[in-house]
C-alpha positions in Angstrom: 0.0 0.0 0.0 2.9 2.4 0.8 4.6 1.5 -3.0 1.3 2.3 -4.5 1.3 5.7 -2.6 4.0 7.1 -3.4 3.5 6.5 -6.9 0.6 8.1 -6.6 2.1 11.0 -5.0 4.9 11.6 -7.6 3.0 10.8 -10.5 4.6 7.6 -11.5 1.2 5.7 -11.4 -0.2 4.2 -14.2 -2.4 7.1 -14.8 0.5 9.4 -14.9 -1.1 11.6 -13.0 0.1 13.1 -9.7 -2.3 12.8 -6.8 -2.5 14.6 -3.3 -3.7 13.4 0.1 -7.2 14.1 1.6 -9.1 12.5 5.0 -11.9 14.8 6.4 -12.1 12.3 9.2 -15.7 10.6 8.7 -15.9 7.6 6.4 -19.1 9.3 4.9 -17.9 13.1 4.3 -14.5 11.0 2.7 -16.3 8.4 0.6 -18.8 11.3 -0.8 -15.7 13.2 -1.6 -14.5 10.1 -3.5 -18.0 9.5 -5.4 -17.5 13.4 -6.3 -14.2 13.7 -7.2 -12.5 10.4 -8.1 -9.9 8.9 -6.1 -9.5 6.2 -3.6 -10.9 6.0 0.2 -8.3 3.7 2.4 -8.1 2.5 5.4 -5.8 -0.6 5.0 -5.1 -3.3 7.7 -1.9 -2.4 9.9 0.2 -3.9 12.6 -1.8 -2.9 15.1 -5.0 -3.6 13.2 -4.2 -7.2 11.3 -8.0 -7.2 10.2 -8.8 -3.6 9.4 -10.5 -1.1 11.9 -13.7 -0.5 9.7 -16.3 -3.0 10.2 -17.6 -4.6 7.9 -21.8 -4.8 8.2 -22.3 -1.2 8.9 -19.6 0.9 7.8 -17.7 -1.6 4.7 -20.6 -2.7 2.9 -22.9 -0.2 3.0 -20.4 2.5 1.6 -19.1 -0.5 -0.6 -22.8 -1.2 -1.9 -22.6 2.5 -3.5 -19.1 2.7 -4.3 -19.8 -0.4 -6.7 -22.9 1.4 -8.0 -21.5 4.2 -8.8 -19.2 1.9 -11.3 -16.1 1.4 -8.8 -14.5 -0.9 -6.9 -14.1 -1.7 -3.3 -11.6 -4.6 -1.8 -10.0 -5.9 1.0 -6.8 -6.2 -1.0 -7.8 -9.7 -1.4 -11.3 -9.9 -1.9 -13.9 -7.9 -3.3 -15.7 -6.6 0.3 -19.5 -7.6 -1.1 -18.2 -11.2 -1.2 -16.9 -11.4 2.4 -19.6 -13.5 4.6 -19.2 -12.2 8.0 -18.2 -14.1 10.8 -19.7 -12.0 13.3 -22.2 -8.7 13.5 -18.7 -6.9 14.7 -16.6 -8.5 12.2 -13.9 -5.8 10.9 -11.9 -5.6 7.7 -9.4 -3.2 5.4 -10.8 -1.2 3.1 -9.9 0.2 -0.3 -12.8 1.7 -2.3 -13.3 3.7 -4.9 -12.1 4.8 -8.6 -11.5 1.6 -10.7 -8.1 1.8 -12.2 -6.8 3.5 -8.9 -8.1 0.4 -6.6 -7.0 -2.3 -8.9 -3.5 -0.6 -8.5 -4.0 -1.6 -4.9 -5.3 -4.7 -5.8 -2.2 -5.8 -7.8 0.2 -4.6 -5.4 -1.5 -6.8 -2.3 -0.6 -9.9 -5.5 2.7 -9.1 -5.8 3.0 -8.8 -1.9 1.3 -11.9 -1.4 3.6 -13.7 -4.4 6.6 -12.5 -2.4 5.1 -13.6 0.9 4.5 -17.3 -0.6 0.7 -17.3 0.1 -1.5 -19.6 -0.8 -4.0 -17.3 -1.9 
């Protein structure tokens, strides 16, 4: 996630393009921002965090629901979010959501981690 933002930031992404940083604080007011202005809503896993901080029934798949309607993408990393069946009603999970090319970026990134890392997934 940190290779793909720094591309971003210096403009050596595959769109080229140079991006800057936003985060209003509220995963509403940020994902509207995203849905109006393109771009990409995170709020990846961590060390202290291993299975994300947002959870996943009433914050990850609602905003992911409109993300995808709105003809984007929203992921894990690893899966799409829509396709995670919860374990529990407080389950939590990493997010990335929101313009198409910019979260596939993230998407292959997480593969070649996961390639270096020797997963089975």
């Amino acid at each position: 996630m940190q290779h793909v933002h720094s591309t971003w930031r210096t403009g050596q992404s595959k769109a080229g393009e140079r991006y800057t940083s936003r985060y209003v604080g509220s995963m509403v007011a940020d994902v509207h921002r995203t849905l109006m202005y393109g771009g990409v809503f995170g709020y990846p896993a961590d060390s202290k965090n291993a299975n994300g901080k947002l959870r996943l029934l009433y914050e990850a798949a609602p905003m992911s629901f409109l993300i995808e309607q709105a003809g984007g993408l929203s992921s894990t990393g690893r899966e799409r979010i829509m396709d995670v069946v919860p374990d529990n009603v407080h389950q939590r999970v990493p997010v990335v959501m929101g313009s198409r090319n910019e979260v596939q970026e993230v998407i292959d990134e997480y593969e070649k981690w996961d390639g270096k890392q020797g997963s089975i997934l």
